[in-house]
Structures are given as C-alpha cells and as structure tokens.
C-alpha positions as CSV (number, residue, x, y, z in Angstrom):
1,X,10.4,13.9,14.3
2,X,12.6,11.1,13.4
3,X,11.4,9.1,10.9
4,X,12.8,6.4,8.9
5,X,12.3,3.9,6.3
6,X,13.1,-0.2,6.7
7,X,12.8,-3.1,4.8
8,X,11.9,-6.2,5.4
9,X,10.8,-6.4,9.2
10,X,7.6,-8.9,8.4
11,X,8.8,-11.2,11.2
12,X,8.7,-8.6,13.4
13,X,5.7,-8.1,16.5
14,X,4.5,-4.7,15.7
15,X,4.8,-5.6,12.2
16,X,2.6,-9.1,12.2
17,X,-0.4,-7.0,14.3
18,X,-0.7,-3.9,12.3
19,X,-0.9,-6.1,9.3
20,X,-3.1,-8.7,11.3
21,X,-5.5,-6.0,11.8
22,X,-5.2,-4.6,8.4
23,X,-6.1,-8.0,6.8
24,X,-8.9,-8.7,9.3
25,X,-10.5,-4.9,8.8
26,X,-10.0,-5.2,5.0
27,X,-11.7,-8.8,4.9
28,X,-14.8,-7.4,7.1
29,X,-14.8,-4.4,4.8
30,X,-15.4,-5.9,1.0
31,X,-16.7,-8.7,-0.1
32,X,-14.1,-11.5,-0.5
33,X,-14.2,-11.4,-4.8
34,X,-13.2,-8.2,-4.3
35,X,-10.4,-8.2,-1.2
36,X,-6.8,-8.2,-2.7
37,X,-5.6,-7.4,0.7
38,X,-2.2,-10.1,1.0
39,X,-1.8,-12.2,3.9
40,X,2.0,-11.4,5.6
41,X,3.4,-14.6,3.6
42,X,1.9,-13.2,0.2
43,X,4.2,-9.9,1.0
44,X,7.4,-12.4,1.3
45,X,7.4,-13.2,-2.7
46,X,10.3,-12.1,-4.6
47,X,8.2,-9.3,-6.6
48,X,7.5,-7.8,-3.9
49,X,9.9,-5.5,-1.7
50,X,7.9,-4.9,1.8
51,X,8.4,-1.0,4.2
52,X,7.9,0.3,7.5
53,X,8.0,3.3,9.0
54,X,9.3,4.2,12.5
55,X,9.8,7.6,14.5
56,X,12.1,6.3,16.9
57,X,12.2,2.7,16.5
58,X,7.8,3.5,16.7
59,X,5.9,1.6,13.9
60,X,4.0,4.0,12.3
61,X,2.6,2.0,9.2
62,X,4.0,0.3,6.2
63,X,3.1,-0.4,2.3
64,X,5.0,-2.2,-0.6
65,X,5.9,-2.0,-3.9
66,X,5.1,-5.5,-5.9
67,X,7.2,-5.3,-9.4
68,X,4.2,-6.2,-11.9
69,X,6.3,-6.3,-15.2
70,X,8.7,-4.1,-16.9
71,X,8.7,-0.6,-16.0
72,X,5.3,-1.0,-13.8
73,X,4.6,-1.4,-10.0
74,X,1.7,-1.3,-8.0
75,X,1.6,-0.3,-4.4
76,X,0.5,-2.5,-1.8
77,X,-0.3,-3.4,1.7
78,X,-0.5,0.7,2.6
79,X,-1.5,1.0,6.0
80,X,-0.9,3.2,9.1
81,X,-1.5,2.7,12.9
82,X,-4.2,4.2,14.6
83,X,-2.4,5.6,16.9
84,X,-0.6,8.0,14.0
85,X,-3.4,8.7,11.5
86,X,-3.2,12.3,10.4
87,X,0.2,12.5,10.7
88,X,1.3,11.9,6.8
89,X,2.4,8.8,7.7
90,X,0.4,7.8,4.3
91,X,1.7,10.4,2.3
92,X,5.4,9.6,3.3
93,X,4.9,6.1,2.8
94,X,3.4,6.5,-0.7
95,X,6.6,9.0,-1.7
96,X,9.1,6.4,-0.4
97,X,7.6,3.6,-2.7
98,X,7.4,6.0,-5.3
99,X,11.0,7.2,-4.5
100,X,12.4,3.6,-4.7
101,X,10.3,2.3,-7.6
102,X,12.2,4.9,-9.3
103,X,15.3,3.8,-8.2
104,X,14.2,0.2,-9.8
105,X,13.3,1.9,-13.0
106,X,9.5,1.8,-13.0
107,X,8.1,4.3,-14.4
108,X,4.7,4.0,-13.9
109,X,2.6,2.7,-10.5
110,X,-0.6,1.8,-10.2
111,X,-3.2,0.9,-7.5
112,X,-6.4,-1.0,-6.4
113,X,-8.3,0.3,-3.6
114,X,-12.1,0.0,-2.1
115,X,-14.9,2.1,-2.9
116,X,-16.6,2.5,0.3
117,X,-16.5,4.7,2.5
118,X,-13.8,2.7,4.3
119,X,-11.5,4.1,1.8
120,X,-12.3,7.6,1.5
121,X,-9.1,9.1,3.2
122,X,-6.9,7.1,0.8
123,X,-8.2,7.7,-2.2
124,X,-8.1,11.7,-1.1
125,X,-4.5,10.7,-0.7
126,X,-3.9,9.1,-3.8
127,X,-5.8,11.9,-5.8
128,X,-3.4,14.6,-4.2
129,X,-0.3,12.7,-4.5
130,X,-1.2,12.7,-8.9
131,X,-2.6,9.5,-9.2
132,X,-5.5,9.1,-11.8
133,X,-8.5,6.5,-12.4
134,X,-7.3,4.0,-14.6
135,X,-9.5,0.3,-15.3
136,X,-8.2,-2.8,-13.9
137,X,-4.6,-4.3,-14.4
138,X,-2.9,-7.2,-13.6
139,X,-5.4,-10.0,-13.1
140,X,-7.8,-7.6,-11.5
141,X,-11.4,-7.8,-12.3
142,X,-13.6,-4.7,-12.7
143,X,-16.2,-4.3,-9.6
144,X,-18.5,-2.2,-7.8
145,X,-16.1,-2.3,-4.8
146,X,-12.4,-1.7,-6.7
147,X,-11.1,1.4,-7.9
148,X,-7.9,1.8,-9.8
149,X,-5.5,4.4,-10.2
150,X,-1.8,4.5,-12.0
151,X,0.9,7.8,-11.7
152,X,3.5,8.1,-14.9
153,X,6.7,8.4,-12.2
C-alpha cells in the first residue's frame, strides 16, 4: 500500500470526474434546499484547502477542510471512488483533515451530511471516528434531510 496525501490537484482528470460524479449523485440524492454539495470552483476559495488520495499515483478519493472562523472547520467534499470503497479510504481521509486542521489550530470540526439511506456508511464513519450530533452551523438551515455533527480536536 502506498498511499499519500496531495493538495490542490482540482485541475486535474481524475480529480474533475470523481467530483463530477460526486456532485451529480449528491444533486439526485437530496432535494436542492438541502444539497451543500460544492461545485469544483466552490472548493478553489481561499477558506478552503482541497485533498486527494492516491496509492501509487491511483486516485482514491478526496475531502476538504473549509476554515469557518476561529478555531473551527468543517469538512467537506468527502468522497471515495468506487472502485476503493471499503478500503478506509474514508477513514484516512477524515484523519488527514483532522491531522491538518490541527496543524492550522482548529480545534473543533464539524460536518453536514444527508439523512438517507444514501449516507448511511458515512455517518457510521463519522460516529466511529468521535464525532457527535450537533444542530446546524454556519448558515445551515435545520431539515429533514441534514444531519450535523462537530469533534472537539
């Protein structure tokens, strides 16, 4: 296995489908009131520091970490190929955000996920990674089809 981290990399092929597809599944999936998923442009803001994941130059998946104010984050744009779910991919994606919103000095992050069915396996992961309901943040609003979580880091 060898895995590693990159950032940046939104120009790049692999990069633009996997998020392509993660947009267009996450649009079909929720109502649009209640789809935060980011087009790749909303992922190029300042705030907002973007990951992938590779086992040998592979893309496995990506997520962000979007700086939300002093001392909080909130991951983003989580995601893993198909061809790699059940790997961990997830998990080591969710520790490397963690890892590096430490590094920033945030010490707390925080979440909003579905509540379908859709989003069963990362909400499992969340849960077993230490993250806890929480309400809305941000400029969230409260809906049948959010969930929230945060994690003191």
């Amino acid at each position: 296995m060898d895995w590693t981290f990159h950032e940046g990399e939104l120009d790049c092929k692999d990069v633009r489908a996997l998020l392509d597809q993660h947009f267009a599944e996450m649009r079909a999936g929720s109502p649009p009131a209640a789809c935060h998923v980011l087009p790749v442009d909303g992922l190029k803001i300042p705030e907002i520091r973007f990951f992938t994941l590779r086992d040998g130059g592979i893309l496995l998946g990506c997520g962000a970490l979007k700086r939300l104010e002093p001392g909080h984050g909130e991951v983003k744009s989580m995601r893993t190929v198909d061809g790699a779910l059940g790997r961990g991919v997830g998990k080591a994606m969710l520790k490397h955000i963690i890892k590096e919103a430490r590094i920033e000095g945030i010490g707390r992050v925080s979440l909003e996920t579905g509540s379908t069915d859709q989003f069963a396996a990362a909400i499992r992961l969340y849960v077993r990674e230490g993250f806890t309901p929480c309400g809305p943040f941000g400029d969230y609003a409260d809906t049948q089809w959010t969930l929230f979580f945060t994690k003191a880091i």
